[in-house]
Backbone bond lengths (Angstrom), bond angles and torsions (degrees), N, CA, C in turn:
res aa  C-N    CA-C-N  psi(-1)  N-CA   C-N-CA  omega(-1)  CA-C   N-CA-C  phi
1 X - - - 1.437 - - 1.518 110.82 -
2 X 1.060 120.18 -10.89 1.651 123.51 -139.44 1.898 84.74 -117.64
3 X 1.212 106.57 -8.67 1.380 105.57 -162.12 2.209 91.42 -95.21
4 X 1.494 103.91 -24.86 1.728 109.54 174.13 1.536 92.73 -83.71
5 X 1.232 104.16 -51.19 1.723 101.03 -154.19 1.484 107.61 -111.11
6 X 1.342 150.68 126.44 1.323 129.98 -153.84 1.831 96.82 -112.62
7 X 1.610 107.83 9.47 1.731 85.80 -165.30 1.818 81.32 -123.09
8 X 1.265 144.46 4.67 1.248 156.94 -154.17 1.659 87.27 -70.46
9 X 1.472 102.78 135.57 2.083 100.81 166.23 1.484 97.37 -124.47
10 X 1.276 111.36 142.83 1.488 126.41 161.56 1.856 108.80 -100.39
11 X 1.272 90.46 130.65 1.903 105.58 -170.11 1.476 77.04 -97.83
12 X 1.300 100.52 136.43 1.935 108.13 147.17 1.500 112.07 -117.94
13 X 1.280 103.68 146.86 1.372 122.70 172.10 1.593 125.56 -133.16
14 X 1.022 105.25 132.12 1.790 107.13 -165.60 1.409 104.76 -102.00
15 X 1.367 125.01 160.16 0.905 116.33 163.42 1.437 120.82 -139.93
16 X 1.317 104.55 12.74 1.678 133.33 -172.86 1.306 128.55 36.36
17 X 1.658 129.23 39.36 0.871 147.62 -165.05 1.512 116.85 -160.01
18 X 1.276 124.65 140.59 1.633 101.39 -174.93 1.401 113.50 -100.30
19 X 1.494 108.61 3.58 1.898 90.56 -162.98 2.061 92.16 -139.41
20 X 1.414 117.30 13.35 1.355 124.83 -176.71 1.595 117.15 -61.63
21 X 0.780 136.17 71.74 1.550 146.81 -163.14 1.550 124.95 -63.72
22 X 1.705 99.60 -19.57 0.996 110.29 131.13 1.462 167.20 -0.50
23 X 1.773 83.73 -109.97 1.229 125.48 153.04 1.478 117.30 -44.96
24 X 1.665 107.52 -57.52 1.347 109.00 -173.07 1.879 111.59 -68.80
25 X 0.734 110.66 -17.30 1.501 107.27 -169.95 1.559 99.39 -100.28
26 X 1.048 127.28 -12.77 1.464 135.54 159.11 1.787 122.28 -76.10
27 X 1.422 112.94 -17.62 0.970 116.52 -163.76 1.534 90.60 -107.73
28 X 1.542 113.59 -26.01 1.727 114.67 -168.60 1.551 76.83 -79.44
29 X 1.315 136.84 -77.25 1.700 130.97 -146.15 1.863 96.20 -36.43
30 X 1.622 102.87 -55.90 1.767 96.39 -168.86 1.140 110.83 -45.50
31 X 1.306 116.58 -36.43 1.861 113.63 -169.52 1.332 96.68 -65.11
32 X 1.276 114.05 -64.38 1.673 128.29 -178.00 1.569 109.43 -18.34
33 X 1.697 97.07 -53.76 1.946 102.15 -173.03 0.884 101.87 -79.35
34 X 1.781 145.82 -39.79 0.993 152.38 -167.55 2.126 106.60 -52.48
35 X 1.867 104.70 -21.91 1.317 92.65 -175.58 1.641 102.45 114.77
36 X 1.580 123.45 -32.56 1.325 113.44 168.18 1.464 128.50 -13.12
37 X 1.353 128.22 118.77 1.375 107.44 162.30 1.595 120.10 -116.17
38 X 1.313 123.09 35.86 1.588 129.23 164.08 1.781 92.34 172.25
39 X 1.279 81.26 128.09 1.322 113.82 -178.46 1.419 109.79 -107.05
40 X 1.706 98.86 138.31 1.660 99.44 176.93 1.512 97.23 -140.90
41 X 1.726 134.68 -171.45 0.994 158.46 177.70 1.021 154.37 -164.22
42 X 1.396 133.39 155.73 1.930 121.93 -177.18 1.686 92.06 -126.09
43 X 1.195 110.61 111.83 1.286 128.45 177.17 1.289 125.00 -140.24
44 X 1.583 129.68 167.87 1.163 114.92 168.97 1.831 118.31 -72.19
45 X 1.365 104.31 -38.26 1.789 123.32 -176.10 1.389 98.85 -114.70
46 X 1.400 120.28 130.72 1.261 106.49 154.99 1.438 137.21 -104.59
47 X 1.073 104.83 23.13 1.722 132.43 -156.45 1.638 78.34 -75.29
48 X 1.681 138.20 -82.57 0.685 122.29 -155.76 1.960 144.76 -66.56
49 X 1.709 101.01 1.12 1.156 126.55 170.94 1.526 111.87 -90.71
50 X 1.582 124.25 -38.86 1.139 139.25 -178.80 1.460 102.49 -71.80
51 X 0.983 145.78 -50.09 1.126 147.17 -163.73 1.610 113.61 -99.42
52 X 1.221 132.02 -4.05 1.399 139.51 170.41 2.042 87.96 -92.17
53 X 1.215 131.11 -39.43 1.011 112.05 -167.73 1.159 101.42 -67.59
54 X 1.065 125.69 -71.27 1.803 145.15 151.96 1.464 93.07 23.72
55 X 1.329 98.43 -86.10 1.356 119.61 178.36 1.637 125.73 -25.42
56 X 1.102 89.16 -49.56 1.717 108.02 167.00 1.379 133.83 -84.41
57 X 1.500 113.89 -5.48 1.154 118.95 179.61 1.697 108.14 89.00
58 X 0.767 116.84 15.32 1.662 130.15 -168.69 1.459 114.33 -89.32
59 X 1.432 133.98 124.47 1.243 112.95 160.89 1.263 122.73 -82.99
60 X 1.902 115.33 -178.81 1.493 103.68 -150.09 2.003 90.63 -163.02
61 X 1.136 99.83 128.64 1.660 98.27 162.63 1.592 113.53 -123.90
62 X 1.139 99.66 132.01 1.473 114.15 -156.38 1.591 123.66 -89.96
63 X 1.100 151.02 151.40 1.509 139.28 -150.52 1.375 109.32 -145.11
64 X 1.284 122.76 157.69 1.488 121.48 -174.54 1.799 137.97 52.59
65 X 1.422 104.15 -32.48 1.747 105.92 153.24 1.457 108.44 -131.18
66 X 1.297 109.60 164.48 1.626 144.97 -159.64 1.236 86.14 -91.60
67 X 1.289 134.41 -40.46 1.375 131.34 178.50 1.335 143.44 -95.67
68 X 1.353 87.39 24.44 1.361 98.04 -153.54 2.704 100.37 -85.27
69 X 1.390 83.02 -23.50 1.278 86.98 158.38 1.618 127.07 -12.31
70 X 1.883 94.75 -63.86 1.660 79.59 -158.65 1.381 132.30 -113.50
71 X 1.994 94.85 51.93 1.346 134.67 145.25 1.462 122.94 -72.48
72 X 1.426 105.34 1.68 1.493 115.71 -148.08 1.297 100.58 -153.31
73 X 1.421 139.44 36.05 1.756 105.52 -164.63 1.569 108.78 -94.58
74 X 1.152 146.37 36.45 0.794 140.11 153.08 1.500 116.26 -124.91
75 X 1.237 138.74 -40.24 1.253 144.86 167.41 1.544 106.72 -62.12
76 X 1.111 163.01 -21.03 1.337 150.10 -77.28 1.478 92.87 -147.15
77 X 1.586 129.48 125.56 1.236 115.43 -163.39 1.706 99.57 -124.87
78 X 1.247 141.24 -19.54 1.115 138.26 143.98 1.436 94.50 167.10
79 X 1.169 141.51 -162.76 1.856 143.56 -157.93 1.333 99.34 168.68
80 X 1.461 130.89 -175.60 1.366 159.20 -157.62 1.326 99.23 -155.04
81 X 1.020 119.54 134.36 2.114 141.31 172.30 1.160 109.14 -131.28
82 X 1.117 101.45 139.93 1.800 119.53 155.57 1.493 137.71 -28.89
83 X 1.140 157.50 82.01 1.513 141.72 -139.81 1.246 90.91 -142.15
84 X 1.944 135.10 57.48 1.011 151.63 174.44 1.225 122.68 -57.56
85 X 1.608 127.29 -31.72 1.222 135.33 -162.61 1.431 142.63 -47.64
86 X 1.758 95.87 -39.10 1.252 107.17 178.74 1.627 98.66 -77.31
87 X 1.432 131.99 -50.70 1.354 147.01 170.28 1.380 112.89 -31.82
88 X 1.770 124.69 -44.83 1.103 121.64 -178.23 2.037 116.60 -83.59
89 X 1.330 84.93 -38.64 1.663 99.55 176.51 1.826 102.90 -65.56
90 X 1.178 138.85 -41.60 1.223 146.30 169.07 2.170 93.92 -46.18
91 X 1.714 111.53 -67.12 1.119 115.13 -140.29 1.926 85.78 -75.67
92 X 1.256 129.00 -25.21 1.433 128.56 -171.98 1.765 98.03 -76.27
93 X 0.918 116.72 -14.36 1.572 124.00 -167.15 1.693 107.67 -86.92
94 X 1.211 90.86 -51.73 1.621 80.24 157.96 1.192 157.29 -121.32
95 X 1.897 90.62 35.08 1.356 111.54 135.36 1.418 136.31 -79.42
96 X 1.166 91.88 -17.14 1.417 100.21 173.74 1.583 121.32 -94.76
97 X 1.734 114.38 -0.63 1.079 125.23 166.17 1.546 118.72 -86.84
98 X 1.658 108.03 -41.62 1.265 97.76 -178.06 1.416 102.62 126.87
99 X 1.753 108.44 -9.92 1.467 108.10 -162.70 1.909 98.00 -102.13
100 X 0.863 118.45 -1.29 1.649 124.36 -155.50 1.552 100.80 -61.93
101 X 1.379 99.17 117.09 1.904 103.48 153.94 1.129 127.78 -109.68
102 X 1.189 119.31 142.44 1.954 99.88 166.60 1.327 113.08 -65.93
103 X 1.602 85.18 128.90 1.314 100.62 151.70 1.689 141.12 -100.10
104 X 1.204 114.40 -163.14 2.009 120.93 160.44 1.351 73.50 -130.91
105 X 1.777 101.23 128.28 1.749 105.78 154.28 1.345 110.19 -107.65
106 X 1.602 137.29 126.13 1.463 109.76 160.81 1.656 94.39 -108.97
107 X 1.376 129.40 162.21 1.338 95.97 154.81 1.943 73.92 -167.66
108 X 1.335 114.02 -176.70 1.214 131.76 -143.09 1.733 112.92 -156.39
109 X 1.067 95.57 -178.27 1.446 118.05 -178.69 1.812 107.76 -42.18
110 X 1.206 104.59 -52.54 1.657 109.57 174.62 1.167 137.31 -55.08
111 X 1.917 106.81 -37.43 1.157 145.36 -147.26 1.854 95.03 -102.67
112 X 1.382 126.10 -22.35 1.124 141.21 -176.71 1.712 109.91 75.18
113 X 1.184 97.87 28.99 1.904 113.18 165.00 1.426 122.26 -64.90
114 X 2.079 116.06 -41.12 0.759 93.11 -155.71 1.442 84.27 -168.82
115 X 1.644 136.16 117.44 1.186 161.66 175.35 1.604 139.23 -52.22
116 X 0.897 146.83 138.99 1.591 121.50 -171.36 1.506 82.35 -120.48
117 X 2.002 106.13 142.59 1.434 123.46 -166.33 1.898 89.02 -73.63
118 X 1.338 107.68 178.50 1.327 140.26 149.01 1.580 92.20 -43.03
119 X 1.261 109.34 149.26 1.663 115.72 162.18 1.898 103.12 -97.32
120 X 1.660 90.18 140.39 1.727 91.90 146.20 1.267 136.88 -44.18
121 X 1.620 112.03 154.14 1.496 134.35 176.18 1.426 110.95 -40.64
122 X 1.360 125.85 -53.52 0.876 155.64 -148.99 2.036 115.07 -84.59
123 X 1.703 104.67 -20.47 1.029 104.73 -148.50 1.798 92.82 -99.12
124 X 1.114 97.51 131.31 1.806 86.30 -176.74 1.447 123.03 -82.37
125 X 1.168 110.55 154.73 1.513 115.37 -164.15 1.446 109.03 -52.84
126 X 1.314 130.55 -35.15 1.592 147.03 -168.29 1.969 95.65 -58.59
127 X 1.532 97.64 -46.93 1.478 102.45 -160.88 1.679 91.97 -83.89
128 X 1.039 135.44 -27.35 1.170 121.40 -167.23 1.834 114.74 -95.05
129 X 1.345 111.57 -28.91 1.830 111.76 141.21 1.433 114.78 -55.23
130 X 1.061 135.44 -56.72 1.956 122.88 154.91 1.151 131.49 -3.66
131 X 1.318 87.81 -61.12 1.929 111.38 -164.81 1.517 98.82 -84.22
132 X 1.411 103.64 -65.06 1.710 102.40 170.18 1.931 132.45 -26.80
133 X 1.217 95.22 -59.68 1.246 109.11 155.86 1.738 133.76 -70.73
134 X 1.204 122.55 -17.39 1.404 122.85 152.87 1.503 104.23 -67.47
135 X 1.600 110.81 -61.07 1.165 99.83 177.26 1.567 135.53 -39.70
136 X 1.317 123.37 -44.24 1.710 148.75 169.52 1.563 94.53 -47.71
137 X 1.325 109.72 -43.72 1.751 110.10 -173.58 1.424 113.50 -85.93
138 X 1.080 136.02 -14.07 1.388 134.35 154.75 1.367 118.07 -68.01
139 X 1.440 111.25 -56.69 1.413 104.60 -172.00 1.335 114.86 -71.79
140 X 1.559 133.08 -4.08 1.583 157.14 -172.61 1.824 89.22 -88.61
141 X 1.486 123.34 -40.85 1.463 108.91 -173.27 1.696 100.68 111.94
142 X 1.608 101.86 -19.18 1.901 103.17 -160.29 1.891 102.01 -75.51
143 X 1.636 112.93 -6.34 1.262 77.17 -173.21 2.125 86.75 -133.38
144 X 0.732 119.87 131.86 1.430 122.40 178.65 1.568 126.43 -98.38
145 X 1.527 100.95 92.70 1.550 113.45 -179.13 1.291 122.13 4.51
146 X 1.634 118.52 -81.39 0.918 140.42 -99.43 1.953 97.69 -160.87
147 X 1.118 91.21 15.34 1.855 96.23 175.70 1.682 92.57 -91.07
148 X 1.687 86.67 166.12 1.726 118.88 174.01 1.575 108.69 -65.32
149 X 1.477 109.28 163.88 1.616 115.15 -18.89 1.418 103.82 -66.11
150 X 1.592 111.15 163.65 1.552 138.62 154.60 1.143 103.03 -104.88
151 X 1.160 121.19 129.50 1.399 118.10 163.29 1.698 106.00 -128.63
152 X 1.475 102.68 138.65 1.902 104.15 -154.99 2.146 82.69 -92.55
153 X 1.398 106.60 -167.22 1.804 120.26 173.33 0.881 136.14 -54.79
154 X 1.495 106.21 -19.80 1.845 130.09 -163.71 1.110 96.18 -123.39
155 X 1.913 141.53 -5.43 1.282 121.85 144.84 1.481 105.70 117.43
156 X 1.848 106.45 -7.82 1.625 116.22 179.69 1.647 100.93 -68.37
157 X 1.067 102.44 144.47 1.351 116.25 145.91 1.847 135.50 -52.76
158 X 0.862 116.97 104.66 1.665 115.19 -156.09 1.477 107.91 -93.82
159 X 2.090 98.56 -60.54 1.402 86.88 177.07 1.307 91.57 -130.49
160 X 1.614 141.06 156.21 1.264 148.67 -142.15 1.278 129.16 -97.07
161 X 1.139 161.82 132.71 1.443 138.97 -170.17 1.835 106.28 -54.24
162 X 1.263 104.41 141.01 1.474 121.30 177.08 1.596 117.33 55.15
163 X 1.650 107.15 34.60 1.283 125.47 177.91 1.718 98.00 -136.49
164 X 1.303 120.58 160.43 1.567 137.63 -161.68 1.425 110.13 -122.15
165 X 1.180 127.78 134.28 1.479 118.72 156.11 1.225 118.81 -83.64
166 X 1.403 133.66 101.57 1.220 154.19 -168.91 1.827 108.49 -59.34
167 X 1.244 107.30 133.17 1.546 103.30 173.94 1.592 108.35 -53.94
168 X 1.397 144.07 -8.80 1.513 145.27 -176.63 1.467 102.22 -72.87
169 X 1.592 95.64 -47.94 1.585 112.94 -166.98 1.827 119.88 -59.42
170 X 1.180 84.63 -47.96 1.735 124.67 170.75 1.154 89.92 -34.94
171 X 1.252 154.80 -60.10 1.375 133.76 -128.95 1.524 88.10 -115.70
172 X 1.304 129.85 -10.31 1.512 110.82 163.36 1.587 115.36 -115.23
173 X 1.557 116.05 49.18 1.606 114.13 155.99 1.298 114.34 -99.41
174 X 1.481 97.36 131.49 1.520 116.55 -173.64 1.467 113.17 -117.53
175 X 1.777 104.89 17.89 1.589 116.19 -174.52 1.091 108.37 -101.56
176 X 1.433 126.59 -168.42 1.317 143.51 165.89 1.850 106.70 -126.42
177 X 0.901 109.92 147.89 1.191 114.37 178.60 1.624 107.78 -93.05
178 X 1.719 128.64 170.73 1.054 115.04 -157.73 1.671 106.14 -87.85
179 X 1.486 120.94 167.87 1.457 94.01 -173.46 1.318 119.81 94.60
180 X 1.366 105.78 -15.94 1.667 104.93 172.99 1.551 106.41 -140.67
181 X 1.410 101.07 134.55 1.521 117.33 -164.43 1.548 101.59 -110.53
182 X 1.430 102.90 138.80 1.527 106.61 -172.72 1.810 106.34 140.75
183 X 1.391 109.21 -165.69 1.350 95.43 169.63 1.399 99.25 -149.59
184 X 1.205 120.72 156.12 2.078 136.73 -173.55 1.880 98.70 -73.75
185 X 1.458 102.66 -37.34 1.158 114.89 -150.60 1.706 100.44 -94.76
């Protein structure tokens, strides 16, 4: 975000549970008062974060289903889902062959892991050729996530100019990047 907008803050809020509905709709209102203006999440459901924003007039990008939209149809700014199928039918296959190893899977948008929703009502055509086309440039290789510099909250250097944070690496950051208030820990 910080790369459109350079003064943008991301609030995190935990709620240490994945499916507390609760919790989660308690944790969306604080953001809400806090001034939030689009709310997103890592949850098990997102029905109940999507739809408290809703509720509030809040926008919202949505995570883990394609459908998760129409908790949201008016606030709803577009999300990423799961599109596992071919990946899982591949990984049941060779168990059922005989060939199966464990693996680590990460894989993504390119990899056919994982989908970008329909965009919201709301979202104008200008912004959604943007996104489209960043998107086209990732999965092309032309634009690289997750290269230097990184710079984490406290202003360290994480990952370096003309160096990458490697999906290996990925699984042991315990930082925040700058721009986002809260703590990992």
């Amino acid at each position: 975000m910080r790369s459109r907008q350079s003064d943008v803050e991301t609030i995190v809020a935990f709620t240490f549970g994945w499916g507390d509905s609760a919790k989660e709709a308690d944790a969306t209102n604080s953001l809400i008062n806090q001034g939030v203006d689009v709310i997103t999440m890592h949850v098990d459901s997102p029905s109940t974060v999507l739809s408290t924003a809703e509720s509030r007039g809040v926008y919202s990008i949505g995570f883990q289903s394609l459908a998760a939209q129409q908790f949201a149809p008016e606030y709803w700014i577009s999300g990423i889902g799961f599109t596992l199928g071919d990946k899982l039918t591949w990984l049941a296959s060779t168990v059922l062959d005989g060939t199966w190893e464990p693996i680590f899977l990460r894989c993504g948008i390119a990899d056919g892991c994982m989908a970008m929703a329909p965009f919201g009502p709301k979202v104008p055509q200008e912004v959604q050729d943007q996104v489209l086309q960043v998107k086209t440039d990732i999965e092309a290789g032309n634009i690289v996530v997750f290269s230097g510099p990184v710079i984490d909250q406290d202003g360290n250097v994480k990952v370096a100019e003309g160096e990458v944070l490697t999906a290996d690496l990925m699984s042991s950051v315990d930082w925040f990047v700058k721009g986002v208030t809260g703590s990992p820990k």
